[in-house]
C-alpha positions in Angstrom: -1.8 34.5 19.8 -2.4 30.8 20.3 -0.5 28.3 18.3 -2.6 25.9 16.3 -2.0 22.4 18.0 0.6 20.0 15.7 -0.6 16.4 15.2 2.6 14.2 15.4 2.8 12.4 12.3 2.7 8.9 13.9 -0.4 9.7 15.9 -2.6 10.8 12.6 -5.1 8.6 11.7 -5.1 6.8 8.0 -6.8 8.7 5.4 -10.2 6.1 4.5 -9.2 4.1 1.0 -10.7 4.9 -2.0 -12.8 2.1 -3.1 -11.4 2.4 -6.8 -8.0 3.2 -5.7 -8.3 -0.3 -3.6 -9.7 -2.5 -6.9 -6.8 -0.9 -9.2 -4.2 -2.0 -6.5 -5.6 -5.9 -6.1 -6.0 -5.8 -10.1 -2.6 -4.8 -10.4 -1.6 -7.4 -8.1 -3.9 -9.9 -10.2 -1.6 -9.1 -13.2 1.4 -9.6 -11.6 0.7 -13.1 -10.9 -0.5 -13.5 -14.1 2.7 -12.1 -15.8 4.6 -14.4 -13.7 2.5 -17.2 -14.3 3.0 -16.7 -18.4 6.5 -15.7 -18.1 7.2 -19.4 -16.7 5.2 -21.6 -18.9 6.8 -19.3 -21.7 10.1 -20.5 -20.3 9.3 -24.4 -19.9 7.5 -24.5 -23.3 8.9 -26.4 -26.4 6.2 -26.0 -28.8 6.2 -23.1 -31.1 2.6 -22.5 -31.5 2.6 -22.5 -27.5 5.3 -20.1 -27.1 3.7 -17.7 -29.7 0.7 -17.8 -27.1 2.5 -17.1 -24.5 4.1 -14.1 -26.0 0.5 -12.6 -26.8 -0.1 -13.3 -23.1 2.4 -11.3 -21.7 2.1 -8.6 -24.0 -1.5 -8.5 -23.2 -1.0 -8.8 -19.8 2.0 -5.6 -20.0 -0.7 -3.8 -21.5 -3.4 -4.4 -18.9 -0.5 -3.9 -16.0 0.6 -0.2 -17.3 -3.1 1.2 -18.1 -3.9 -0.2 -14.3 -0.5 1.6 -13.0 -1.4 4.4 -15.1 -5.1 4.9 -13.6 -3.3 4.2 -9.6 -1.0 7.3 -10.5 -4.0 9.4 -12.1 -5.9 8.7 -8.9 -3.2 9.9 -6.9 -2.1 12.7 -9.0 -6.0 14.0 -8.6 -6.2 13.5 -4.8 
């Protein structure tokens, strides 16, 4: 009986992105400069008022980061 030819796992081809799986993965990338972006004016600022902002911010922007994670590993999970 003949032997089903093996694909070396270098030589297979990548599977085509998911257009959603791509948007999540930039959007999460989005965030993360976001977050990094708050987290230092949150550590040069003086005022209150502003560092109460800031604090909103990044826990907005946590928020927004772990439901995008979330739907990446959902994605994945279903494919």
């Amino acid at each position: 009986m003949a032997q089903p030819a093996r694909i070396l796992p270098f030589l297979r081809r990548p599977a085509p992105q998911d257009p959603e799986r791509t948007e999540l993965l930039e959007s999460l990338a989005h965030t993360r400069l976001l977050l990094n972006q708050a987290y230092s004016g949150f550590n040069n600022a003086s005022n209150g008022d502003l560092i109460e902002s800031y604090v909103y911010e990044i826990n907005a922007l946590h928020a927004r980061y772990n439901y995008l994670l979330r739907r990446v590993k959902e994605l994945e999970g279903a494919g």
